[in-house]
N, C-alpha and C positions, 0 to 999 in steps of 0.2 A: 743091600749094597753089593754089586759085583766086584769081582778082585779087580777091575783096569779103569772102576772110578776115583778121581782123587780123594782124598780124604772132606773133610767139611771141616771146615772152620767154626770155632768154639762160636758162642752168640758174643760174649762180651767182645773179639776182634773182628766180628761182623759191625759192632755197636760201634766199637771206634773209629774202624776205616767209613763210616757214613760219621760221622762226626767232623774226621779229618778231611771228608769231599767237600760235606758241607763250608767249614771252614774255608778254606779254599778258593771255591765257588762266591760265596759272600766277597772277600777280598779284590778275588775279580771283577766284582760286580762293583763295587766302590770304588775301585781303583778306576775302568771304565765310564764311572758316572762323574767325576772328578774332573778327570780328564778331559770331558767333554768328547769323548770319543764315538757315543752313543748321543746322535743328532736330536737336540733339544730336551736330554734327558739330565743334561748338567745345569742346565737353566733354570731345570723345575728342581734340581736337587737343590741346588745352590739358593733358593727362594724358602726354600722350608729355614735355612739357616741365617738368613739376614732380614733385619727390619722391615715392616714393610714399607712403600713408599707413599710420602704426602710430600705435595706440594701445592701452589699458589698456580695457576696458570695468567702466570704473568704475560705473554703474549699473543695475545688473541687478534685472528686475521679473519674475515667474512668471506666466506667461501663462493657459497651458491644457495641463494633465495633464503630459510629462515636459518640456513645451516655455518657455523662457525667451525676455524679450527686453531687450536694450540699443541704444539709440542710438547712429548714428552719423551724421556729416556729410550732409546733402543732396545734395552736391555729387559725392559717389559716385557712380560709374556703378553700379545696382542691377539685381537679375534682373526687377524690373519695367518698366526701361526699355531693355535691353540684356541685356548678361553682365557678371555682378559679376565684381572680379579679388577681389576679400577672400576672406581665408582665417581663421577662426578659429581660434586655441589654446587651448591648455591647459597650462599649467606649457610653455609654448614649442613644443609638439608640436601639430601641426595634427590637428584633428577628422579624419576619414576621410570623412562623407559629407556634401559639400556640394553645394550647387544644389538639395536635397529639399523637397518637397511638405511644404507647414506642416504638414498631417493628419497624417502620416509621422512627425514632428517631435515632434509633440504625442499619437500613439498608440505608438509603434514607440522613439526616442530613442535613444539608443546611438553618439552624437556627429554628428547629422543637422542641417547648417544650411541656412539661408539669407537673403541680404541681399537685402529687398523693402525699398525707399522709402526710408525712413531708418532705422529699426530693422534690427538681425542676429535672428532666430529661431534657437536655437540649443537641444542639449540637450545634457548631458555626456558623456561616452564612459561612464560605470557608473551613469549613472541618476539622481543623487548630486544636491543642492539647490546652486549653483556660488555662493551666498551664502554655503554654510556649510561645506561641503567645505575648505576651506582650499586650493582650486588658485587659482592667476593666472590669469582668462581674458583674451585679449587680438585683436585682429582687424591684419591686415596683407595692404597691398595687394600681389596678385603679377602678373606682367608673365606674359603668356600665351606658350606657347610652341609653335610650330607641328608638330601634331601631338599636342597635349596631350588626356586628354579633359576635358571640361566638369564630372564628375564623378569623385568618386573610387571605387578598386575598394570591394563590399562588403565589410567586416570585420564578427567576431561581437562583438556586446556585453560586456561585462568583467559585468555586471549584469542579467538581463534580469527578474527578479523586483522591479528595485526599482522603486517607483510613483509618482509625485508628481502629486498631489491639489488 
């Protein structure tokens, strides 16, 4: 050591001052996420700590060819701002192919959804008008699981001759 270097700090007040940064740092960083000051990072915080959402899709409108849509909350995290966790039903059975292309949706149908903005896109598993089919359709949010895919595997349609117009 030369005489015009400062001295060195013991390790336990190196130990504490990274304790007290850490600290810190952390608080900022919650405090930030809270806030909602960090764009769309309070949304996903805020989601780890409240229920998730189910409900009835009680209003259902025919969009474009086999493809239907119902609203739902803003406050979802959707495929156009992230990854939806929603999952659609049917009489309580989840559709098979979700996160699909509206086109897809609206040409193809064979239970192909997806949750953009506020509305779900969705079509039935056999083609079928889900106003008049007599099923329950209903949307529920799922908690992702590491290693999950994004989509589900493809299944064949129960219907592919039926049409909606």
């Amino acid at each position: 050591m030369s005489p015009l270097s400062p001295p060195r700090p013991s390790p336990i007040l190196r130990g504490a001052a990274i304790i007290v940064v850490s600290v810190y740092l952390s608080l900022v960083l919650l405090f930030l996420l809270i806030s909602g000051r960090i764009p769309g990072a309070g949304q996903w915080f805020r989601a780890l700590f409240r229920r998730r959402y189910r409900a009835d899709l009680a209003t259902i409108d025919h969009e474009r060819g086999r493809c239907f849509i119902a609203p739902v909350p803003e406050w979802l995290t959707s495929d156009s701002d992230g990854v939806s966790r929603l999952v659609v039903l049917e009489d309580g059975r989840a559709l098979p192919l979700g996160h699909a292309a509206h086109e897809d949706i609206r040409s193809l149908g064979c239970g192909r959804y997806s949750h953009w903005g506020p509305s779900v896109y969705f079509s039935p598993s056999d083609g079928t008008d889900p106003r008049t089919n007599g099923r329950r359709y209903s949307v529920s949010e799922q908690a992702f699981r590491k290693g999950q895919p994004l989509t589900h595997p493809h299944t064949a349609c129960l219907d592919t001759s039926a049409s909606n117009s």
